[in-house]
BAKE-636370 format. One record per residue (C-alpha): residue number from 1; x, y, z; chain. Coordinates in steps of 0.1 Angstrom, whole numbers, plus 5000, padded with zeros to 4 digits. Each point is the difference from the previous one (the first is absolute). Layout:
# residues N
PT   i    X    Y    Z ch
PT NUM    X    Y    Z  A
...
# end
This chain:
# residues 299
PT   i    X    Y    Z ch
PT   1 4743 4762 5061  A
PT   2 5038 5001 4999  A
PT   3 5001 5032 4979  A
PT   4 4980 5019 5025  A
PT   5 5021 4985 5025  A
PT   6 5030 5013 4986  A
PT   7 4984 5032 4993  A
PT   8 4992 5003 5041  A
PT   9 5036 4996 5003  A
PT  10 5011 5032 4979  A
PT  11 4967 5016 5021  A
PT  12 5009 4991 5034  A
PT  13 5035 5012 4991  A
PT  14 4988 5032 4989  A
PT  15 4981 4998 5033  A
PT  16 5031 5005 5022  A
PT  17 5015 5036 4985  A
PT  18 4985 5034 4999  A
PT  19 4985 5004 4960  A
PT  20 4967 5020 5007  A
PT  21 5023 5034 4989  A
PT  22 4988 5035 4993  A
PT  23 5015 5019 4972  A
PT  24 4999 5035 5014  A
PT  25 5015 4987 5036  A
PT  26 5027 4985 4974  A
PT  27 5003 5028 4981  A
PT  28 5005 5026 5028  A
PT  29 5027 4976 5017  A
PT  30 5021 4999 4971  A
PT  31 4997 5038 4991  A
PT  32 5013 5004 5038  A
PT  33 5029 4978 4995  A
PT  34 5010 5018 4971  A
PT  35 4998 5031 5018  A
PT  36 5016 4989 5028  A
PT  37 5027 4976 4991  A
PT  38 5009 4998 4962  A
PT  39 5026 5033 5004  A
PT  40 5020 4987 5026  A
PT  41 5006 4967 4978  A
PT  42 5015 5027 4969  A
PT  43 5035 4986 5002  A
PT  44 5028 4990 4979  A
PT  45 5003 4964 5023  A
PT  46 4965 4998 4996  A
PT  47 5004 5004 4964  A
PT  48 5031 4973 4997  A
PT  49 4976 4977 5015  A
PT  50 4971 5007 4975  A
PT  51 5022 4994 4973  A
PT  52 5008 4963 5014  A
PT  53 4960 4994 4998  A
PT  54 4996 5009 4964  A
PT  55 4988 4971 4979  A
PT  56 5013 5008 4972  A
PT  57 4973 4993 4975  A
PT  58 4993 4995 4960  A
PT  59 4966 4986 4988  A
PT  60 4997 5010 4968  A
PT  61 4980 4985 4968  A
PT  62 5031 5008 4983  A
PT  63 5023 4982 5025  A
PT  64 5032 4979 4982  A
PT  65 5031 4978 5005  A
PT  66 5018 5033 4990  A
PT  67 4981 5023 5018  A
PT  68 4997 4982 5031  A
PT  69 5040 4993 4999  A
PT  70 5004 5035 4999  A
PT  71 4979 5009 5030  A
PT  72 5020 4976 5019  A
PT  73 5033 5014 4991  A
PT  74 4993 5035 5014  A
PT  75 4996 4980 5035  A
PT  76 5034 4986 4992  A
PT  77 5012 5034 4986  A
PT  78 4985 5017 5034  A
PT  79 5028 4980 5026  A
PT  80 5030 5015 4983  A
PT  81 4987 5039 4994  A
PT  82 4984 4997 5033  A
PT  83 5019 4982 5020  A
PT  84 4990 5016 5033  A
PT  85 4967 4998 4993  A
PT  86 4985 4963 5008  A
PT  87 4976 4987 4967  A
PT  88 4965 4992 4999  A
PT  89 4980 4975 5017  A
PT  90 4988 4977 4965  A
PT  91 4996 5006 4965  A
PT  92 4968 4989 4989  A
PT  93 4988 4988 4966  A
PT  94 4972 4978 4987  A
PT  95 5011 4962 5003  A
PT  96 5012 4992 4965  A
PT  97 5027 5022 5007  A
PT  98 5015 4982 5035  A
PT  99 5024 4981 4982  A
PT 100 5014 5032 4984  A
PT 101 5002 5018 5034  A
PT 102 5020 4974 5010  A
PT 103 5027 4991 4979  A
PT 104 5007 5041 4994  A
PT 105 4996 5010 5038  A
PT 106 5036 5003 5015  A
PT 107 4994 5017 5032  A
PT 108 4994 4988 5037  A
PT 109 4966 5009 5018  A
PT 110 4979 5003 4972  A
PT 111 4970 4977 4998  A
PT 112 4980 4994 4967  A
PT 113 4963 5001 5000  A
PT 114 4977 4991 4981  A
PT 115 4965 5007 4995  A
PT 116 4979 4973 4994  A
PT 117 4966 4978 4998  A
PT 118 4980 5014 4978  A
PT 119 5014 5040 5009  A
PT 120 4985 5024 4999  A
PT 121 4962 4986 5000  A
PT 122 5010 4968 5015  A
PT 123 4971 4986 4973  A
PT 124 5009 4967 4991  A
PT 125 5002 4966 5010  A
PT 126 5014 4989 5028  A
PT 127 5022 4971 4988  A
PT 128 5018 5027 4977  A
PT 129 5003 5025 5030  A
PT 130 5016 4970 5019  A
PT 131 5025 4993 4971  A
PT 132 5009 5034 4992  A
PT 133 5009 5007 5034  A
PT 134 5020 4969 5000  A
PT 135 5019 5002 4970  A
PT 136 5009 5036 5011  A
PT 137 5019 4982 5032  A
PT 138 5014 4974 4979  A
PT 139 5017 5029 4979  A
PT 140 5012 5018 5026  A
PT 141 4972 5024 5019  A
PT 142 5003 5006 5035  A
PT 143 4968 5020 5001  A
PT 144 4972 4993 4988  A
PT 145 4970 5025 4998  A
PT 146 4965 4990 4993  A
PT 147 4964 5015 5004  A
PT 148 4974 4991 5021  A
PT 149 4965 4985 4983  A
PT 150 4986 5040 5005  A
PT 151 4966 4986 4986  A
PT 152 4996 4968 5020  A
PT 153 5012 5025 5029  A
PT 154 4970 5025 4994  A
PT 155 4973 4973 4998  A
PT 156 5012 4986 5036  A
PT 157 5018 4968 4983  A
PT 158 5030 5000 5025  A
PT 159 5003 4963 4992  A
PT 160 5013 5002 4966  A
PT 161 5015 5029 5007  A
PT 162 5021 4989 5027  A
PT 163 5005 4966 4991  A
PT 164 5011 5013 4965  A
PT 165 5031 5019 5018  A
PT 166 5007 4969 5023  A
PT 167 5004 4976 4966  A
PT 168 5021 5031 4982  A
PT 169 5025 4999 5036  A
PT 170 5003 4968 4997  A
PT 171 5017 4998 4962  A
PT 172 5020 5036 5012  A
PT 173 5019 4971 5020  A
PT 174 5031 5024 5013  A
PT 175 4988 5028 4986  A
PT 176 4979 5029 5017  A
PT 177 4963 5009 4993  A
PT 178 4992 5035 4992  A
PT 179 4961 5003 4999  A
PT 180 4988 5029 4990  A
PT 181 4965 5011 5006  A
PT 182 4990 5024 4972  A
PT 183 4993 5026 5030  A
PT 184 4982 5024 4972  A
PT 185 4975 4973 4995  A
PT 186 4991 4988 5036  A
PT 187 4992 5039 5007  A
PT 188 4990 4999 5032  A
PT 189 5024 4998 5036  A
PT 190 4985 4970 5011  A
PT 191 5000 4980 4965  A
PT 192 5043 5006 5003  A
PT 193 4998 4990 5031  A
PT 194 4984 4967 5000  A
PT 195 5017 4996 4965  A
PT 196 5032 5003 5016  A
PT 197 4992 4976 5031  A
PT 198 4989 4976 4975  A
PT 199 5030 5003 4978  A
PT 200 5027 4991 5031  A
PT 201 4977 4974 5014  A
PT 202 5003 4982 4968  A
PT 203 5039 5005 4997  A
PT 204 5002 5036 4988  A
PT 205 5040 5010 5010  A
PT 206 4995 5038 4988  A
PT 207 4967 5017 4992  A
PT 208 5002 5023 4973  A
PT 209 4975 5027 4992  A
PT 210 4996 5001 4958  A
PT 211 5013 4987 4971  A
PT 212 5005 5034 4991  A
PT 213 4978 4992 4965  A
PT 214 4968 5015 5010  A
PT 215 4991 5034 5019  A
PT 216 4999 5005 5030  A
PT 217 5030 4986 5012  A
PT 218 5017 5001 5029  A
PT 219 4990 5022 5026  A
PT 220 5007 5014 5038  A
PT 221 4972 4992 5013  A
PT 222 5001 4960 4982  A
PT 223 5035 5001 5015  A
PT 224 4989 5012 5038  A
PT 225 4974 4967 4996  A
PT 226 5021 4975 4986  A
PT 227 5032 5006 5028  A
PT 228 4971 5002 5028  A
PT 229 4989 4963 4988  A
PT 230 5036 4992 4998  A
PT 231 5005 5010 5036  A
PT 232 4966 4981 5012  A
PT 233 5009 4974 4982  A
PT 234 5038 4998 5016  A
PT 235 4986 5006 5037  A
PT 236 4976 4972 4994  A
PT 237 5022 4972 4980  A
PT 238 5039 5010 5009  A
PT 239 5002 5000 4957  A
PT 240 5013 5029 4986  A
PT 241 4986 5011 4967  A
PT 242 5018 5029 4976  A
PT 243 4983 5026 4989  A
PT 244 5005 5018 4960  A
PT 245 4981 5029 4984  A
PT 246 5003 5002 4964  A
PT 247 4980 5020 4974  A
PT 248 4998 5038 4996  A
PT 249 5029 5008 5020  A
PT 250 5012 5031 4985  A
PT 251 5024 5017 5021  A
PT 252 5026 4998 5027  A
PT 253 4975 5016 5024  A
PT 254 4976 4969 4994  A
PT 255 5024 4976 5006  A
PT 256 5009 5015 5035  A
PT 257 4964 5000 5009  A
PT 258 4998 4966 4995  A
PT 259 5034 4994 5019  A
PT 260 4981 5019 5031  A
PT 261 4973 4979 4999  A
PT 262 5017 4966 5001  A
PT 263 5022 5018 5026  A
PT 264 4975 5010 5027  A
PT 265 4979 4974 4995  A
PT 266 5020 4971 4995  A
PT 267 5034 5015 5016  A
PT 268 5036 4994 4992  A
PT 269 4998 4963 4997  A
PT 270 4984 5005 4964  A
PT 271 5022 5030 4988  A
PT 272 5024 4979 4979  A
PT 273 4993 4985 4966  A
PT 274 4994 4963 5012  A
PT 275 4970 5017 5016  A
PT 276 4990 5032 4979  A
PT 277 5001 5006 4963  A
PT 278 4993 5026 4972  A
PT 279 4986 4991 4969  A
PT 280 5008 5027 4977  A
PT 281 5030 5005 4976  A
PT 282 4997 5037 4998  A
PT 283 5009 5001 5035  A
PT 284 5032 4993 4993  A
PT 285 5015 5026 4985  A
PT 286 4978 5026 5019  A
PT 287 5018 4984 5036  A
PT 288 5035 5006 4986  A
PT 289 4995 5033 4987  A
PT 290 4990 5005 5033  A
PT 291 5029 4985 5016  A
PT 292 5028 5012 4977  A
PT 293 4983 5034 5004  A
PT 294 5000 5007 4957  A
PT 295 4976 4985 4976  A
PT 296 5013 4964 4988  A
PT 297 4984 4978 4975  A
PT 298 5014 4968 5000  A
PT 299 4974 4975 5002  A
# end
């Protein structure tokens, strides 16, 4: 009785937002945007703040003290070859490596993430997703990103779904949840959307589209769903939830469609990286070649 209570809960939640969505409707409203909007957004400023929203990211099998000390350094490196040019937003690494990210980090403004609980398949216990995530804080994440229970999601279990993320917020203490909602895998328009009202009603602080492991990844048209949830869900609760694309974003053209959707759907208030991140390395030297107006590999 108490489980299907709790299960009404997520239900009657659900209940309140608009998640009956066509795909073509979405579809033809993001092509327009694009259209429309994205050229106007082709700046350098625009650029300089793209930068700022990179999460600067290695998750690799082969992954090391070494490796992952060296990684770090370029973001040190980057404030005194760059110094008009403000750093990323995080570097992010898998959780045995916090530690390391921390004690070789030396610049201001530059968060360490860390994915974690059971990433990417989020297929394992939950006690060890609940200590993983909190022996990341304890050595030194500030963001933590996790992903949702995709099969409990797809056989309507939104109790141990949800409840899974609120246990996970709790041991992020400080930190921020990132939940990402494996976009690819939900498929349809209104599967990401009541994914991602399920994910900030159980604590999410950022939605995030992929893990960027499996194809497809992020998309436009998973973007335009996710920052029109985020937007319901501000007008409704006053609690503002960032937004992150990541996986499959190749160029600097995708990244600025992505900056115009969180821009004219969720406005200025979410253009800054508190708000609005990148997950893709590659970016990064792609936006300063950009910028500096020659090809630069420095990353």
């Amino acid at each position: 009785m108490e489980k299907d209570l709790n299960q009404s809960k997520y239900e009657t939640t659900l209940a309140k937002y608009k998640t009956n969505l066509n795909d073509a409707d979405i579809q033809a409203k993001v092509a327009e945007l694009i259209e429309k909007k994205v050229a106007e957004n082709d700046t350098e400023e625009v650029k300089r703040l793209l930068f700022t929203c990179i999460d600067l990211t290695t998750l690799n099998s082969t992954d090391s003290v070494r490796s992952v000390m060296k990684f770090t350094e370029k973001v040190n490196e980057f404030d005194d070859k760059y110094p008009d040019i403000k750093n990323v937003g995080a570097i992010c690494v898998y959780p045995n490596f916090a530690e390391i990210v921390k004690d070789t980090l030396e610049v201001e403004g530059v968060n360490i993430a860390c994915v974690s609980a059971g990433f990417p398949s989020s297929q394992t216990f939950i006690e060890v997703k609940i200590a993983e995530t909190a022996l990341a804080v304890m050595n030194g994440a500030d963001e933590i990103d996790i992903v949702i229970s995709l099969g409990q999601f797809l056989d309507g279990d939104y109790e141990t779904m949800c409840e899974e993320i609120q246990e996970i917020k709790e041991a992020c203490k400080q930190a921020h949840l990132k939940v990402i909602l494996e976009t690819g895998a939900l498929k349809t328009a209104s599967n990401i959307k009541k994914a991602s009202i399920l994910s900030m009603y159980a604590g999410a602080d950022f939605i995030k589209t992929s893990t960027g492991k499996m194809q497809p990844a992020a998309s436009a048209e998973a973007a335009y769903v996710m920052c029109e949830a985020i937007k319901e869900y501000y007008d409704k609760t006053g609690i503002k939830v960032g937004f992150k694309p990541a996986g499959g974003i190749n160029t600097v053209h995708d990244a600025l469609v992505y900056y115009t959707i969180v821009k004219e759907i969720l406005g200025q208030e979410w253009l800054n990286n508190e708000m609005f991140r990148i997950g893709t390395s590659r970016m990064a030297n792609l936006l300063l070649s950009d910028i500096l107006g020659e090809e630069v590999k420095f990353f």
